[in-house]
C-alpha positions as CSV (number, residue, x, y, z in Angstrom):
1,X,-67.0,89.0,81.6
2,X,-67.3,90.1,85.1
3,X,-70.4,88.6,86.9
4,X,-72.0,91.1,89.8
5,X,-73.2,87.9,92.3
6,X,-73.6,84.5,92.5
7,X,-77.4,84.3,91.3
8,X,-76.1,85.9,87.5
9,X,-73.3,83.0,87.6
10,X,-75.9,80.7,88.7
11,X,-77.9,81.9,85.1
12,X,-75.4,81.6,83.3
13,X,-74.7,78.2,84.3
14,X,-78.1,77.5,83.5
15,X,-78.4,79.0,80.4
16,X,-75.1,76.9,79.2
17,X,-77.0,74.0,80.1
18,X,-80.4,74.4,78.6
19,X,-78.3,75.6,75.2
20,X,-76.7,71.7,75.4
21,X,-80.2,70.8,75.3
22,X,-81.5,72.6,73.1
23,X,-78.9,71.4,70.8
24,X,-79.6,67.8,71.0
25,X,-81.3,67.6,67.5
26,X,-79.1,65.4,65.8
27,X,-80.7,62.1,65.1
28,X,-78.4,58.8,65.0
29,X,-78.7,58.8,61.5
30,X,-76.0,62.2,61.2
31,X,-73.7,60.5,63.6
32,X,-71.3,59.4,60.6
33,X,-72.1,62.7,58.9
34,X,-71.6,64.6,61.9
35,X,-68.1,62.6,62.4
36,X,-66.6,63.5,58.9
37,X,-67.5,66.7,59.4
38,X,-65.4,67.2,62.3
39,X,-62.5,65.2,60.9
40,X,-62.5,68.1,58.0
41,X,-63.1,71.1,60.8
42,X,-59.4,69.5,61.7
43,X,-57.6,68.8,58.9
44,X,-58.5,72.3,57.7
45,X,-57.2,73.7,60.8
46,X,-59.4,76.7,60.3
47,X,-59.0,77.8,64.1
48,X,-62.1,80.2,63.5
49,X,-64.1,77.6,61.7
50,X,-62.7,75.0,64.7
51,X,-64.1,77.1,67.4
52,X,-67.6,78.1,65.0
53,X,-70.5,76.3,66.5
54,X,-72.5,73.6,64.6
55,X,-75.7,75.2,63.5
56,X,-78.1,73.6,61.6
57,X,-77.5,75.4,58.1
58,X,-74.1,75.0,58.6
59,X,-74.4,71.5,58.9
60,X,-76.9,71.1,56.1
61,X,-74.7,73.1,53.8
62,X,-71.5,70.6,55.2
63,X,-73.9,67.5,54.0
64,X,-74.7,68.3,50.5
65,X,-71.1,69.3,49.7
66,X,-69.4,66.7,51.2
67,X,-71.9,63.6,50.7
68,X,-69.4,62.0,48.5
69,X,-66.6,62.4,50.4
70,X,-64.3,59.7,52.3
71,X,-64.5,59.6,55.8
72,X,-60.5,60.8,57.0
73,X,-60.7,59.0,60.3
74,X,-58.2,56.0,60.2
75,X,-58.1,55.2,63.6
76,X,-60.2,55.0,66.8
77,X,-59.9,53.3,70.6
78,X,-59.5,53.1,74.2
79,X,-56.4,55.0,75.6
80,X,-54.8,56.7,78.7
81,X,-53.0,60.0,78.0
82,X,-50.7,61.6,80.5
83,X,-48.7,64.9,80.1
84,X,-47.1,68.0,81.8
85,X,-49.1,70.1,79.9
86,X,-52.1,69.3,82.0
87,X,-50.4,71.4,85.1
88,X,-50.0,74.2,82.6
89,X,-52.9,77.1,83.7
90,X,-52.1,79.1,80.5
91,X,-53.3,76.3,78.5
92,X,-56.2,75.0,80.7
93,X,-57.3,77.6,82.5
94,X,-59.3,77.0,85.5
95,X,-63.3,77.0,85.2
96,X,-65.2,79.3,87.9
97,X,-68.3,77.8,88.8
98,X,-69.5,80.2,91.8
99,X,-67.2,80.6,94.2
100,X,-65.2,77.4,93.4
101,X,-62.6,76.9,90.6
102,X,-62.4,73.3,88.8
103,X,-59.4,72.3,86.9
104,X,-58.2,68.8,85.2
105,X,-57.9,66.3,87.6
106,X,-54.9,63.6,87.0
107,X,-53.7,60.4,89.1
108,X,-51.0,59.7,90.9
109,X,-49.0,58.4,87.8
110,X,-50.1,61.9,86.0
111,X,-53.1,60.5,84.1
112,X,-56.1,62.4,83.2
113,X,-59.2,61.2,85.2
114,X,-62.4,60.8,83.5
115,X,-65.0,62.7,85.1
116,X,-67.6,60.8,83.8
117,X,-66.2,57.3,84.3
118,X,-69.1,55.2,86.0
119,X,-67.8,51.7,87.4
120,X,-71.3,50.3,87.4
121,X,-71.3,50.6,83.7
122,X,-69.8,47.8,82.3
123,X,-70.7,48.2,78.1
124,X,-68.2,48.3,75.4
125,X,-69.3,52.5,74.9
126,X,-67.8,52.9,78.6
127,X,-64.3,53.6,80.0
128,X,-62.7,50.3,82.0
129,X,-61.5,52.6,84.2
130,X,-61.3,56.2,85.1
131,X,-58.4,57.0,83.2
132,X,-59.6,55.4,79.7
133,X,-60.6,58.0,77.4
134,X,-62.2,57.0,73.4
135,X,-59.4,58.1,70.7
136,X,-60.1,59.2,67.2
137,X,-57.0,59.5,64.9
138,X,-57.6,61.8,62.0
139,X,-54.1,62.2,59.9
140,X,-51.8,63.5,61.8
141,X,-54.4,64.7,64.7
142,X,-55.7,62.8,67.9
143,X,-58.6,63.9,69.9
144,X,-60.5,62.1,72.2
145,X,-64.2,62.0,74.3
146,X,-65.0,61.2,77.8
147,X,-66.6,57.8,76.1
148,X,-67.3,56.2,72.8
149,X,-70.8,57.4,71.9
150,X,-70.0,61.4,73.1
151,X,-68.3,63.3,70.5
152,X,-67.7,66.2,72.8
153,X,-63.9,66.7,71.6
154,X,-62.2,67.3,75.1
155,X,-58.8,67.6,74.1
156,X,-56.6,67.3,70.8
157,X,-52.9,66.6,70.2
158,X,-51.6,67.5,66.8
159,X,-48.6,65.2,66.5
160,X,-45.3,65.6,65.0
161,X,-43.0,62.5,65.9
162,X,-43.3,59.5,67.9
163,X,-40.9,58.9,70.8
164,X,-39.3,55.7,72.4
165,X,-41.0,55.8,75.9
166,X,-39.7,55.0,79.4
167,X,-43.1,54.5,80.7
168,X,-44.7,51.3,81.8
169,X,-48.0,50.5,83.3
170,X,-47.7,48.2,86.6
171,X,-47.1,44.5,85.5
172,X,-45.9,45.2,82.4
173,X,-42.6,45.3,80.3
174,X,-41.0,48.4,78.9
175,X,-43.4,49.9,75.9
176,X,-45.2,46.6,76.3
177,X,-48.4,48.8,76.0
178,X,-47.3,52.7,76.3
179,X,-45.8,54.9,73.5
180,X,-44.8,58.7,73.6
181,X,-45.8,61.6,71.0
182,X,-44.2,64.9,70.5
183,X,-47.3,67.4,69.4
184,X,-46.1,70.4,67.3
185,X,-44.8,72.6,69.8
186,X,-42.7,70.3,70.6
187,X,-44.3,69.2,74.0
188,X,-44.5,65.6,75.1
189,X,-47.2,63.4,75.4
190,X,-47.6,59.8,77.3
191,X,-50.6,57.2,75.9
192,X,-51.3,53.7,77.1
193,X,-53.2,51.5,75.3
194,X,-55.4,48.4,76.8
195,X,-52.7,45.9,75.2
196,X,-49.2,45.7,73.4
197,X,-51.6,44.7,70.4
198,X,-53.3,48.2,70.8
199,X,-50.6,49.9,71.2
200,X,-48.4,48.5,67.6
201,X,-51.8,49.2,66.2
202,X,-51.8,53.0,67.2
203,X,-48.0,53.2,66.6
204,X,-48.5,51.8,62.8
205,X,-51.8,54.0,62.4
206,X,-49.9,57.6,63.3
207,X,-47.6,56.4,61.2
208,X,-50.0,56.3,58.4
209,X,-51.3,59.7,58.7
210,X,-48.0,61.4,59.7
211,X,-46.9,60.1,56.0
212,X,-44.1,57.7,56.8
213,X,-45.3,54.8,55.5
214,X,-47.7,54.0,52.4
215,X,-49.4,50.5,53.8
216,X,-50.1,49.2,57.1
217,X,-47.9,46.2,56.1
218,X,-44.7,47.7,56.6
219,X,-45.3,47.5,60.0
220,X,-44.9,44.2,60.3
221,X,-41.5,44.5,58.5
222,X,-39.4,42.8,60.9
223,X,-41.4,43.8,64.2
224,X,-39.7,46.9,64.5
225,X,-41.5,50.0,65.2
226,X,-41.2,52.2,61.9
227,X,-40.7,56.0,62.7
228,X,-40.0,56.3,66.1
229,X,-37.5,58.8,67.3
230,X,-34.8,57.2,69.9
231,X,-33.5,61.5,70.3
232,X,-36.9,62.7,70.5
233,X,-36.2,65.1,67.7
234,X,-38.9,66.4,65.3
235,X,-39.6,64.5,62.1
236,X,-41.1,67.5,60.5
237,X,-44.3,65.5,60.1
238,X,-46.4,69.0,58.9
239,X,-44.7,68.3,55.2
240,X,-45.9,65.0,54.7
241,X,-48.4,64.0,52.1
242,X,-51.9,63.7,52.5
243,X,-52.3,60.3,52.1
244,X,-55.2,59.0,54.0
245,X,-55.7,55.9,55.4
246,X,-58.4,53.6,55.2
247,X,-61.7,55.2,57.0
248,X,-63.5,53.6,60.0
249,X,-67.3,53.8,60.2
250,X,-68.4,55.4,63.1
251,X,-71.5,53.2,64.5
252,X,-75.1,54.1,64.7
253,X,-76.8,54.2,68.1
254,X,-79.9,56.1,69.7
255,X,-77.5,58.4,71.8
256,X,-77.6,62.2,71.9
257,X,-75.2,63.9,68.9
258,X,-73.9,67.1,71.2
259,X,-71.7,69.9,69.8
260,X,-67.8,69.4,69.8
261,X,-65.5,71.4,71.2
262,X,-67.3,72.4,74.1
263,X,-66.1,71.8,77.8
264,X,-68.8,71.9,80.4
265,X,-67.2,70.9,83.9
266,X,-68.6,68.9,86.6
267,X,-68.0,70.3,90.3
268,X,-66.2,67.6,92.4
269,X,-67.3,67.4,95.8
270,X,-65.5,66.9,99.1
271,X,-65.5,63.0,99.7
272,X,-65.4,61.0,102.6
273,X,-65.4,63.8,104.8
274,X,-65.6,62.4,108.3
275,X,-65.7,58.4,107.3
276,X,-65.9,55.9,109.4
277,X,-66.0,51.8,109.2
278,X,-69.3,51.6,110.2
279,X,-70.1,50.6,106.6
280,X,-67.1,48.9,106.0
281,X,-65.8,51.1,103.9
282,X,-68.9,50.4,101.1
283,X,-70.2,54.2,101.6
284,X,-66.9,55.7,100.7
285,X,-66.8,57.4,97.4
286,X,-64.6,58.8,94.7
287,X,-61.3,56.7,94.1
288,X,-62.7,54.4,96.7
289,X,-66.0,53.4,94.6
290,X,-64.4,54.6,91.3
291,X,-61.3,52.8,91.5
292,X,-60.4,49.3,89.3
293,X,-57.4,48.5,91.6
294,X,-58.6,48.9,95.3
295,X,-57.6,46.9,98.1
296,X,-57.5,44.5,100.3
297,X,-58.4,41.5,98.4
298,X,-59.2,38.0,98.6
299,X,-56.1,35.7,97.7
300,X,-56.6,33.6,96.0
301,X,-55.6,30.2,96.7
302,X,-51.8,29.7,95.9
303,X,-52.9,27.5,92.7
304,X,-54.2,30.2,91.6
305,X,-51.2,32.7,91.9
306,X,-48.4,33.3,89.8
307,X,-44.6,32.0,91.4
308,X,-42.4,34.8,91.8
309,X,-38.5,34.6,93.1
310,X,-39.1,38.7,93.1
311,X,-38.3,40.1,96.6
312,X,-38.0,43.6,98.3
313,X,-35.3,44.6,100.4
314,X,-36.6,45.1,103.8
315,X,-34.2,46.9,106.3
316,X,-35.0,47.3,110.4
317,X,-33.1,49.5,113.1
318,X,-34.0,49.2,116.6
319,X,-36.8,52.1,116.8
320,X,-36.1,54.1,120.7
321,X,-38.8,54.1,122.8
322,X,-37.5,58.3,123.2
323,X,-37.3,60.0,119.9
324,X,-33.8,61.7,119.8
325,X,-35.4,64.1,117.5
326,X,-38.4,66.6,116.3
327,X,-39.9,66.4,113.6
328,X,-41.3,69.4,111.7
329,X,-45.1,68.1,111.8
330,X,-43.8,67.6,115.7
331,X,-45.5,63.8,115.8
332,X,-42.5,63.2,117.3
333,X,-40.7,65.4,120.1
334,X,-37.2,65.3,121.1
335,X,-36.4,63.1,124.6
336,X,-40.3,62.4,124.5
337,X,-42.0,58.8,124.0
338,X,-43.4,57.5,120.8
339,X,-47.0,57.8,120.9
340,X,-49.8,54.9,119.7
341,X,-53.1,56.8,119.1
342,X,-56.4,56.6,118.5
343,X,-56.6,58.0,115.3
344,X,-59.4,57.5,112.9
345,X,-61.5,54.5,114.2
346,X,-58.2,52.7,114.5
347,X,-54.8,52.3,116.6
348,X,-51.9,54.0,115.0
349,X,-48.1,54.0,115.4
350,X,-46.9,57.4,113.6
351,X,-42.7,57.6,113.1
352,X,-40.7,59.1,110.3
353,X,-38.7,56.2,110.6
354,X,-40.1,52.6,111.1
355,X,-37.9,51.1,108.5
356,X,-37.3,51.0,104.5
357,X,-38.1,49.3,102.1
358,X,-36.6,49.2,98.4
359,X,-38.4,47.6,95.3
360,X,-36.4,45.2,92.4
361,X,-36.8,48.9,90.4
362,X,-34.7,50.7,92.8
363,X,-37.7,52.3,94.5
364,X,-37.3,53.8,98.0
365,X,-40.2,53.4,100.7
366,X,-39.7,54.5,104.6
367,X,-41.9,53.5,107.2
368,X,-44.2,56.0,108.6
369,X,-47.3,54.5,110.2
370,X,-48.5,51.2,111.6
371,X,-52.5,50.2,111.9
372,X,-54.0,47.5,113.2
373,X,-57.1,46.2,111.9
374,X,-59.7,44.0,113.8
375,X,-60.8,41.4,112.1
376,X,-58.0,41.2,109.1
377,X,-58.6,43.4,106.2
378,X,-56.9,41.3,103.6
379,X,-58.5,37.5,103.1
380,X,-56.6,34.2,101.8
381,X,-58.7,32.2,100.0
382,X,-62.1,33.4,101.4
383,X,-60.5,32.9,105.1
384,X,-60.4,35.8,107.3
385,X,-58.0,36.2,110.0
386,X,-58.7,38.1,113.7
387,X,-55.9,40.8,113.3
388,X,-53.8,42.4,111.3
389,X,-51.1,45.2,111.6
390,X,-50.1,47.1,108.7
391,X,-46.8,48.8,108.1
392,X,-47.2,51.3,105.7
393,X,-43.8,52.9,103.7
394,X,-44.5,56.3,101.5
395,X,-42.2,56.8,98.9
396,X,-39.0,58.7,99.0
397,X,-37.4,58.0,95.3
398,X,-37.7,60.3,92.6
399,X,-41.5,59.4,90.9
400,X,-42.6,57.6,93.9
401,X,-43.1,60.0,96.3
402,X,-46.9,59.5,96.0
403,X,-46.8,55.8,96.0
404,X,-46.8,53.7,98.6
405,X,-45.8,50.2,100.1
406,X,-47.6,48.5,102.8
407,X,-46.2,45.4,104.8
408,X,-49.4,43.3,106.4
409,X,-48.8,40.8,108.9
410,X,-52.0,38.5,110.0
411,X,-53.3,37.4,113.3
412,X,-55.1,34.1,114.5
413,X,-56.0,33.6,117.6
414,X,-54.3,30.2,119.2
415,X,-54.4,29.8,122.9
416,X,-51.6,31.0,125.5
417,X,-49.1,32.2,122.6
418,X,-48.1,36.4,122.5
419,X,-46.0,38.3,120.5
420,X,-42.8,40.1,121.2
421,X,-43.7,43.3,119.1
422,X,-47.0,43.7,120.5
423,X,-45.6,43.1,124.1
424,X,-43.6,46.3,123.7
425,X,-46.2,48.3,123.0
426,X,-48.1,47.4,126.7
427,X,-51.4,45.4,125.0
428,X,-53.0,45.8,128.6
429,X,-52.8,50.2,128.4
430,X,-53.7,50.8,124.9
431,X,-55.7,54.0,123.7
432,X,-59.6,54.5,122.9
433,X,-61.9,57.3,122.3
434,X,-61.9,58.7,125.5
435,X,-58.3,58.3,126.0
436,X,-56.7,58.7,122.3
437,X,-52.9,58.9,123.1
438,X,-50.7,56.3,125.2
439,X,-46.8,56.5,125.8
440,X,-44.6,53.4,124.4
441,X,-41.9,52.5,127.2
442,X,-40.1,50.1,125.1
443,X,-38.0,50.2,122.0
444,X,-39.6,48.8,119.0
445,X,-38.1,46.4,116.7
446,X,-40.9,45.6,113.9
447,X,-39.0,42.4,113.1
448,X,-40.0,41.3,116.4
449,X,-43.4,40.4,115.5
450,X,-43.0,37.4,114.0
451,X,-41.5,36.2,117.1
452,X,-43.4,34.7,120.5
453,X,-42.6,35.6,123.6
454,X,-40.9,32.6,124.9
455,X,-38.3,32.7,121.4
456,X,-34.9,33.3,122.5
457,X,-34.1,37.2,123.3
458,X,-31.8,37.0,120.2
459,X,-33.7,38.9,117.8
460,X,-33.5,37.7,114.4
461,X,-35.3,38.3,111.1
462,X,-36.7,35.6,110.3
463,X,-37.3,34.7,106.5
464,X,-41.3,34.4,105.1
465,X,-43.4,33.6,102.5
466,X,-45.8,36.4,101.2
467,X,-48.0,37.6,98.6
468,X,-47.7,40.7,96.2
469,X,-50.0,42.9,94.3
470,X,-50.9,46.2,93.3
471,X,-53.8,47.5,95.0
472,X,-54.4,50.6,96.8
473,X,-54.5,52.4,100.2
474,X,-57.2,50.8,102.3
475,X,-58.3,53.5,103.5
476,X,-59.6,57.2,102.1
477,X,-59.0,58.9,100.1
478,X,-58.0,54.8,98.5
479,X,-54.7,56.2,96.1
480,X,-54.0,53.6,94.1
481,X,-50.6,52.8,92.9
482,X,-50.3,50.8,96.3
483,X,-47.7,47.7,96.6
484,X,-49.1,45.4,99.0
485,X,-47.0,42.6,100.3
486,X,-48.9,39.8,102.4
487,X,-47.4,37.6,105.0
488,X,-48.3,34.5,104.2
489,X,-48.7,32.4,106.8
490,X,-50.5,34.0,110.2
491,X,-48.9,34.5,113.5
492,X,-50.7,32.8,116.5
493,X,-51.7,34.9,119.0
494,X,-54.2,34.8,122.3
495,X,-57.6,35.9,122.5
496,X,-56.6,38.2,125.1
497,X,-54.3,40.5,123.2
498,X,-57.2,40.6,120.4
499,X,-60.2,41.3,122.7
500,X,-58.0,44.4,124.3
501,X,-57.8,46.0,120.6
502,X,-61.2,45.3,120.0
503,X,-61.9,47.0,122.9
504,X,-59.6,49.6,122.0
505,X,-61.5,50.7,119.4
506,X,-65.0,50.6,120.5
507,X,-67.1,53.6,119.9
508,X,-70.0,52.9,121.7
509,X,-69.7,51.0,125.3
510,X,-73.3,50.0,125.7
511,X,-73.4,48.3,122.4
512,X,-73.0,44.3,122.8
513,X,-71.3,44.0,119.2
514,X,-67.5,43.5,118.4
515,X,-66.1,46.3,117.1
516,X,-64.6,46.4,114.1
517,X,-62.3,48.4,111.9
518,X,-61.6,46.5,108.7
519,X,-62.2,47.7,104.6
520,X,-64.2,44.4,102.7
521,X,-62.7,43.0,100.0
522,X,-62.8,44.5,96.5
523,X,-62.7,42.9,93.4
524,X,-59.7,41.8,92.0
525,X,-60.2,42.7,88.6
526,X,-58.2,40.5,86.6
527,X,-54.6,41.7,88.7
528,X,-52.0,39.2,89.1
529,X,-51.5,38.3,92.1
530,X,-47.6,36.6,92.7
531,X,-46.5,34.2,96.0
532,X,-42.9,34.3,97.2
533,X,-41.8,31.4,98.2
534,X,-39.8,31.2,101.2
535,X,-38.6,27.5,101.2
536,X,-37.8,27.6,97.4
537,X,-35.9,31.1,97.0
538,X,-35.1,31.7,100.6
539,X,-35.3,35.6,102.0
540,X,-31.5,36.6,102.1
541,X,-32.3,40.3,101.8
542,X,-33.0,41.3,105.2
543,X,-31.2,42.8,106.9
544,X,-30.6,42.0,111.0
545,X,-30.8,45.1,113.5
546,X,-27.1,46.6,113.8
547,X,-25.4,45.1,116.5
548,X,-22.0,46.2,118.5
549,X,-19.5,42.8,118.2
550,X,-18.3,41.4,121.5
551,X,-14.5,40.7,121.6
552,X,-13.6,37.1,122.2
553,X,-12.1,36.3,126.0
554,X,-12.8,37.3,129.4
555,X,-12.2,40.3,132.2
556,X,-9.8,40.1,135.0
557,X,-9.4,42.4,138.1
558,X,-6.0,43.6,138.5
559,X,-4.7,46.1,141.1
560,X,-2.6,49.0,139.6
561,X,-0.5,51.7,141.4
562,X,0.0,55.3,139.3
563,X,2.3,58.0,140.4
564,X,1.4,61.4,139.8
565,X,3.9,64.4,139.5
566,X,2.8,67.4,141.1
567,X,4.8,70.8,140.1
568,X,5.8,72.7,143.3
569,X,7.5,76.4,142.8
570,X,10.2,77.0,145.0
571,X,12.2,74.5,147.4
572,X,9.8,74.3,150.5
573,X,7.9,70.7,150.4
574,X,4.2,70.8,150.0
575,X,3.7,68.8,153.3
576,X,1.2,66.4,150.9
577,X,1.3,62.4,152.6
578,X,3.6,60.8,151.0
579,X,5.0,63.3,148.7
580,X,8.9,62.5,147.4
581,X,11.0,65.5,146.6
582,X,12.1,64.9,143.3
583,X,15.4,67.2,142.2
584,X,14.4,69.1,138.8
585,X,18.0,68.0,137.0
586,X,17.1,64.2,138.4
587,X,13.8,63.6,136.5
């Protein structure tokens, strides 16, 4: 249908809405009813009955010929689901709502989001995260709701085999709590369950209604997982018997009953347009507020932390204070300084090259931006520190190219010491608001900053300790997915240096207060957070800045005399001083 204007799509938005309503007849007491009848509108796979709407004599007529009848349902829970086929337009088309066009939204790992994921709810009908979605397993068919109360069927997978999996969630072995489906075209389909428990459980359940075991207690045979594919190939599952499993009740509650198989979308709105750290970040929506994994944090105390000999290899080159290059976005210009701005309500060093970084998976991160922070985003054990200057690597590695890595280093002020890093970059004629852009004269070496100025010119990396967790960007738009690696002991450094970046940043120059620029803490939210020890594993995977050798010995002066031959044609002399006239048959 073809709308004329906006005000017509406007009704019919409307008139969707008020029809939602209008439906909301069902009492608690039809929940189970209204359950096994959907579990038969899909194992029918009537596609006209399917896409039918629920009316009441329909319903009625359901009830009292299918009173007696066992629920089909063998399975139901919390799970993530991630899949190709969500990119795919010809299957989910985008919704126009007005003049804007909604589609499903995924992660950076590829999850679906979902929309209606509230973090202040906290109940056992609710998501844990925006990414949970409630499961019902009905033979050999999944479909799931935005929570456990709505039975607004957003999205089905009929399923043919199960697949080994490479996936795993962060912290987590190999298929400690993912598993892989093939549906019946053949297309391939990622879940992740809230534990390994969960996930067996699933694994042993699809088995069940896909007919390739009789009992749940062969899947206990041995520990092994009972029909899994290692190719990938179909199992031909549409054959089996139709066995069913034993039946879950669905439980009663006061909540709405709506009508399956309906998607109404929600508009997402533009967030965090123009934000600012005047809140400290406790404004910002979306990911930022929605989020379970944000960042910084509080470390805890290292009794608290989990001992890891795990370490990154960190690699430095001495950064020119002239780029020799241009870069495409043209941040940087050929022959031209590197730039620190004013960028953002904060002081930012942009390069396409501050360093690299790769993970123990083989993950590659290259530096791209430095911010410093004023006071210290990132707390240890409920202290905060007066500084701190983030290094931030963006992924380069095949299915890491929307992660990222940051490297913090912390600041506390302690009388008469500086830094050799932030000497380079001329503390004393930093940018502001009025005055965003300022030229760096000096090479940088980030390596440099855990040095003083009065070390020894020979520029080392020195080994440290640090903390690790998965977090997020500390910033908008928050993406999570985020490894954050915490120095962990602070660099000393004098009040002077700080109260010039504080100064740096100041908005407003009548106001009296200390500016500041810094995210508060989230909650941690059960994440591990590990300690690398420096004195007990050492740090020998960094690499020093590449250096030209010096040959052993010393230089003399020594006096040489060269004779040069000079052609002449015929057998007059040139009349040169000191020219010899050398026979041709002599030489």
């Amino acid at each position: 249908m073809k709308f004329i204007n906006k005000n017509i799509k406007s009704f019919f938005v409307f008139v969707i809405s008020s029809a939602l309503l209008i439906s909301n007849v069902y009492t608690v007491k039809k929940a189970e009813s209204v359950m096994g009848y959907l579990n038969d509108l899909f194992l029918n796979r009537n596609e006209a009955e399917a896409e039918s709407e629920i009316t009441e004599e329909s319903y009625t007529n359901y009830e009292s010929t299918n009173s007696t009848k066992a629920d089909a349902m063998i399975m139901e829970g919390w799970l993530r689901i991630r899949s190709s086929q969500f990119n795919d337009q010809s299957k989910f088309p985008l919704i126009v709502v007005g003049d804007k066009k909604f589609g499903i939204r995924t992660d950076k790992l590829g999850f679906r989001i979902n929309e209606s994921y509230d973090a202040k709810k906290k109940d056992a009908d609710s998501p844990k995260s925006n990414t949970f979605f409630y499961f019902r397993l009905v033979k050999n068919l999944i479909y799931y709701s935005v929570n456990k109360k709505d039975i607004n069927v957003i999205g089905t997978v009929e399923v043919d085999s199960i697949r080994e999996t490479n996936l795993y969630m962060s912290g987590q072995k190999k298929q400690d709590v993912c598993f892989s489906l093939t549906d019946s075209l053949l297309k391939h389909w990622d879940f992740c369950a809230e534990s390994n428990h969960m996930r067996k459980k699933w694994i042993c359940k699809l088995n069940l209604g896909l007919g390739k075991i009789k009992s749940e207690s062969e899947c206990e045979a041995k520990g092994k997982n009972i029909g899994v594919n290692k190719n990938g190939s179909s199992s031909n599952s549409n054959n089996n018997n139709n066995e069913k499993g034993k039946s879950l009740n669905v439980e009663n509650n006061e909540d709405t009953v709506f009508q399956p198989i309906i998607v109404i979308p929600i508009p997402s709105k533009d967030c965090n347009a123009g934000w600012d750290y005047s809140a400290k970040g406790q404004n910002w929506e979306c990911g930022c507020s929605e989020g379970g994994q944000q960042s910084p944090i509080n470390i805890p105390d290292k009794s608290a932390v989990v001992d890891s000999p795990v370490s990154p290899l960190f690699t430095f080159d001495v950064i020119p204070a002239k780029s020799p290059i241009t870069t495409i976005e043209g941040e940087l210009k050929s022959q031209e300084y590197i730039k620190i701005k004013y960028f953002k309500n904060a002081l930012r060093i942009l390069h396409s090259n501050l360093g690299k970084v790769v993970t123990l998976d083989g993950s590659v991160y290259i530096g791209e931006e430095i911010v410093f922070h004023t006071p210290s985003e990132h707390k240890i054990n409920g202290k905060g520190f007066d500084m701190e200057m983030q290094i931030i690597f963006y992924g380069r590695s095949k299915g890491d190219i929307a992660k990222q890595v940051i490297l913090s280093v912390l600041f506390q002020k302690k009388p008469g010491v500086y830094n050799k890093f932030l000497d380079d970059i001329d503390f004393f004629s930093l940018p502001n608001a009025a005055n965003p852009e300022r030229d760096i004269l000096h090479d940088l070496y980030i390596p440099k900053v855990f040095l003083k100025s009065s070390d020894d010119n020979q520029v080392n990396m020195k080994p440290f300790s640090f903390y690790t967790y998965q977090g997020s960007l500390t910033m908008p738009p928050c993406s999570e997915g985020t490894i954050h690696y915490v120095v962990a002991d602070p660099m000393p450094l004098a009040s002077a240096p700080i109260q010039l970046f504080q100064e740096a940043i100041r908005a407003n120059s009548e106001s009296n207060e200390i500016p500041e620029n810094n995210r508060e803490t989230q909650p941690l939210n059960g994440r591990p957070v590990f300690f690398f020890d420096k004195e007990k594993y050492g740090l020998g995977d960094i690499q020093e800045p590449k250096k030209i050798a010096k040959p052993a010995g010393h230089y003399e002066k020594v006096k040489k005399q060269v004779e040069d031959y000079l052609y002449v044609s015929g057998l007059d002399p040139s009349g040169l001083p000191g020219a010899l006239v050398i026979p041709m048959d002599s030489k």
